[in-house]
N, C-alpha and C positions, 0 to 999 in steps of 0.2 A: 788559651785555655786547654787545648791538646796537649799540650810540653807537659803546664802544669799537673794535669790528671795523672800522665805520665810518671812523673819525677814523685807524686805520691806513693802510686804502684807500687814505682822500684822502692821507694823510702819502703812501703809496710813489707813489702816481700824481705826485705832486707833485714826488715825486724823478726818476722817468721824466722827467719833460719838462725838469725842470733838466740832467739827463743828454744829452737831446738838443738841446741847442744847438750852433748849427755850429760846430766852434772847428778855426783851422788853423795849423802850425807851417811857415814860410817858410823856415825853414831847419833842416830835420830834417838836412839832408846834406852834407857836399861831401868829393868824392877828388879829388887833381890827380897827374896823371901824365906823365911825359914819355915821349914813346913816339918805339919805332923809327919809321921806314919799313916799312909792311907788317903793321906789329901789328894786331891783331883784340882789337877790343874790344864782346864780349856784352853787352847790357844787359835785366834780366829782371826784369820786373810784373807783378805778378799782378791788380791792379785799379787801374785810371791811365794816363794819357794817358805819351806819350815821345816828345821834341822833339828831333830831331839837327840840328847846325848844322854844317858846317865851319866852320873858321877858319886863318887863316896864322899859323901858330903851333906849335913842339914838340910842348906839353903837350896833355893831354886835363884837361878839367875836366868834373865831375858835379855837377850840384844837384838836390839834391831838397823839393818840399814835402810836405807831410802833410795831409789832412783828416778829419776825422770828428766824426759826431753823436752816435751810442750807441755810445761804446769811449773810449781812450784813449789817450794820446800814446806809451804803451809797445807798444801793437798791432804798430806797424809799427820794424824796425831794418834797418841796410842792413847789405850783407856786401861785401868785394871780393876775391875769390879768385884771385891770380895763378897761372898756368902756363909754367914754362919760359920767364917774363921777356918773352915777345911775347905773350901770351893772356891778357888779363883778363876777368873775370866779376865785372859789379856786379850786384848784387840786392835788391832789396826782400823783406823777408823779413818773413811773418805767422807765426801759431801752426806751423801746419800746412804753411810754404811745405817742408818738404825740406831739400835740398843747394843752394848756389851753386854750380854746376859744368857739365860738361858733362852731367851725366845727375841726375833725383833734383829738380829745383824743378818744383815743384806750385801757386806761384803761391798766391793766398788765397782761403780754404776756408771757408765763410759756417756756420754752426751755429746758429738760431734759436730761439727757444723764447719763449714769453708769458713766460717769468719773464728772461728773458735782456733784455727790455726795464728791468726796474726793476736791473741787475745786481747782485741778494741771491743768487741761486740759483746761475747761470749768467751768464757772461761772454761775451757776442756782439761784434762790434763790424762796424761798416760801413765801417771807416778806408778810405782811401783816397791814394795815393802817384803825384806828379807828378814824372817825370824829367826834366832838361833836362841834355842833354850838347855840349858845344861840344870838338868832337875835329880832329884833323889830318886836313887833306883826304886824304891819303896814306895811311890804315888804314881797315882792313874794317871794315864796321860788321854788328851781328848785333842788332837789337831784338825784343824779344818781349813780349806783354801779353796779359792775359784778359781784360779787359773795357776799352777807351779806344782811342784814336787812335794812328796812329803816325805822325813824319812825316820827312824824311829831307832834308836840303838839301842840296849840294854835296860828296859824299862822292863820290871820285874813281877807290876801289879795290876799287870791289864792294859790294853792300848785300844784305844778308838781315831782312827784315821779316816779320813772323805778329802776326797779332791773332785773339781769336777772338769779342768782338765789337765791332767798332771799322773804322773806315775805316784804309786803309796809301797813304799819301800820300808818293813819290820825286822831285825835284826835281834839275834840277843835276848827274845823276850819273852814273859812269862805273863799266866793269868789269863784272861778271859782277851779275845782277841777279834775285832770288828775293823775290818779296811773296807775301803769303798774306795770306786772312782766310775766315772762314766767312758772318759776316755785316756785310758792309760794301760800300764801295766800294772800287777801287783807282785810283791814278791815276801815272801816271809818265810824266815827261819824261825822259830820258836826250843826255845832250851828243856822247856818243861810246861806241861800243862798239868792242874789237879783235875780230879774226879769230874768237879762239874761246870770246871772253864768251856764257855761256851768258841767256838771257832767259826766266824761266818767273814765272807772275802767274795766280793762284788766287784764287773766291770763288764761295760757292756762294750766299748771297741779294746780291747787287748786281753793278755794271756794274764794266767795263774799261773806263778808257779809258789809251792807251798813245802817247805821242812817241815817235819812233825818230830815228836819224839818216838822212838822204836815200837814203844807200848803206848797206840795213842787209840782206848775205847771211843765207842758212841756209837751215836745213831748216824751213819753218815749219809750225805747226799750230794754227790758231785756232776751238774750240767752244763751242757752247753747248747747253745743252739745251732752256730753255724761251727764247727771245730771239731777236736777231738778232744777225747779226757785219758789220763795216763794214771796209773797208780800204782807203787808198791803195795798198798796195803788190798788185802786178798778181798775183791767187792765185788757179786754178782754186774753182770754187764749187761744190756739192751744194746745190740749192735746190728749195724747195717751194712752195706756198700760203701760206706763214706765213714765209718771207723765208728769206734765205740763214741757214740755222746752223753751217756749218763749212767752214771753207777752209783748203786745206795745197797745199803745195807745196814746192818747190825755188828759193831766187834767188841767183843768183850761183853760185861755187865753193864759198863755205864750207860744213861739215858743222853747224856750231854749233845747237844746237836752240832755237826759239824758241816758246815754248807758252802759250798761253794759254784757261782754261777756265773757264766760268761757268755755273752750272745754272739759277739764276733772275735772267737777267738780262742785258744786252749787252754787247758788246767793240766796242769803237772803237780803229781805228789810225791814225794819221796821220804824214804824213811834214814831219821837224820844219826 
């Protein structure tokens, strides 16, 4: 009865590691859409990186890939939930992600267990889901991820980014402008801003660093808590022994707010 117990053992161990071999699907995805002027288009991960490109071009296209060690190529399925013909919502969807929409994705939900490794008992999986979107420079972009990068090139009409943990990297961009992470870096150049594009850029363990255009008004407000804050742009200072951490002011006429806060970590501004 020992041998036997034994000779099981090694059988599941043996299936575990056959389980965990990297295996990835290059093409789990693709939507193509031809979009207005002005459409907004959400994109939402729950674990994976998400690459935005402009292009001169109608359509929006989505690709996705897939990876995973312990799970399988069904873990992960995409969703695309139209609204009202200008609003789409792509999503990577796991067990437990929710709804594709505006309210309701919960992104992927990790459930582990020692028996979840040999998958007899319990089904776990570590899949993991690679967006890459090539959209019209001319629509909003809204990305979202739990755990990866986000990165954002030439999008013309506003960008809204959140990771939570993952660097949110903006390039190229114009229009009203919202990054977020919890733990990461941010980094944004912007080409042009109007009058009342709003600029707000969030992270609580990493730096800011932030491009403006030369003539960039508002109400500004740039802190930190454990850091220092840096700025081209001429901003009354509150300074101690341990460097300036928070500058705000007035430049120009406009009212637009421009915020930027970090708790562990520094904001840089420069003028681009």
């Amino acid at each position: 009865m020992r041998y036997y117990r034994l000779a099981v053992l090694a059988a599941l161990t043996l299936a575990g590691a056959a389980c965990a071999r990297p295996h990835t699907d290059d093409n789990a995805f693709d939507w193509a859409q031809q979009l207005a002027p002005g459409a907004i288009v959400h994109l939402r991960n729950g674990n994976g990186k998400i690459d935005v490109r402009a292009v001169n071009a109608p359509s929006a296209h989505v690709h996705a890939m897939t990876h995973w060690r312990r799970g399988r190529a069904s873990d992960i399925h995409f969703t695309v939930t139209n609204v009202d013909g200008r609003e789409y919502y792509v999503c990577a969807m796991w067990r437990a992600s929710g709804e594709c929409g505006e309210t309701g994705y919960r992104g992927a939900a990790r459930h582990w267990s020692i028996l979840s490794i040999f998958s007899l008992f319990h089904h776990g999986t570590d899949a993991t889901a690679d967006l890459v979107a090539d959209l019209p420079a001319n629509v909003v972009v809204d990305a979202q991820t739990g755990n990866g990068a986000v990165t954002l090139d030439g999008a013309s009409d506003g960008v809204r980014a959140r990771a939570t943990n993952g660097t949110v990297f903006a390039t190229h961009v114009a229009g009203p402008v919202h990054l977020h992470t919890v733990n990461g870096e941010i980094r944004l150049s912007a080409d042009s801003l109007a009058p009342t594009d709003s600029v707000d850029l969030s992270t609580v363990n990493g730096m800011i660093q932030a491009q403006l255009p030369q003539q960039t008004d508002g109400e500004w407000d740039l802190r930190v808590t454990n850091g220092v804050v840096k700025s081209d742009f001429p901003l009354p200072s509150e300074s101690s022994r341990r460097g300036t951490r928070h500058l705000s002011g007035q430049i120009g006429t406009s009212t637009r707010p421009i915020d930027m806060r970090a708790v562990n970590g520094m904001i840089e501004v420069k003028r681009k």
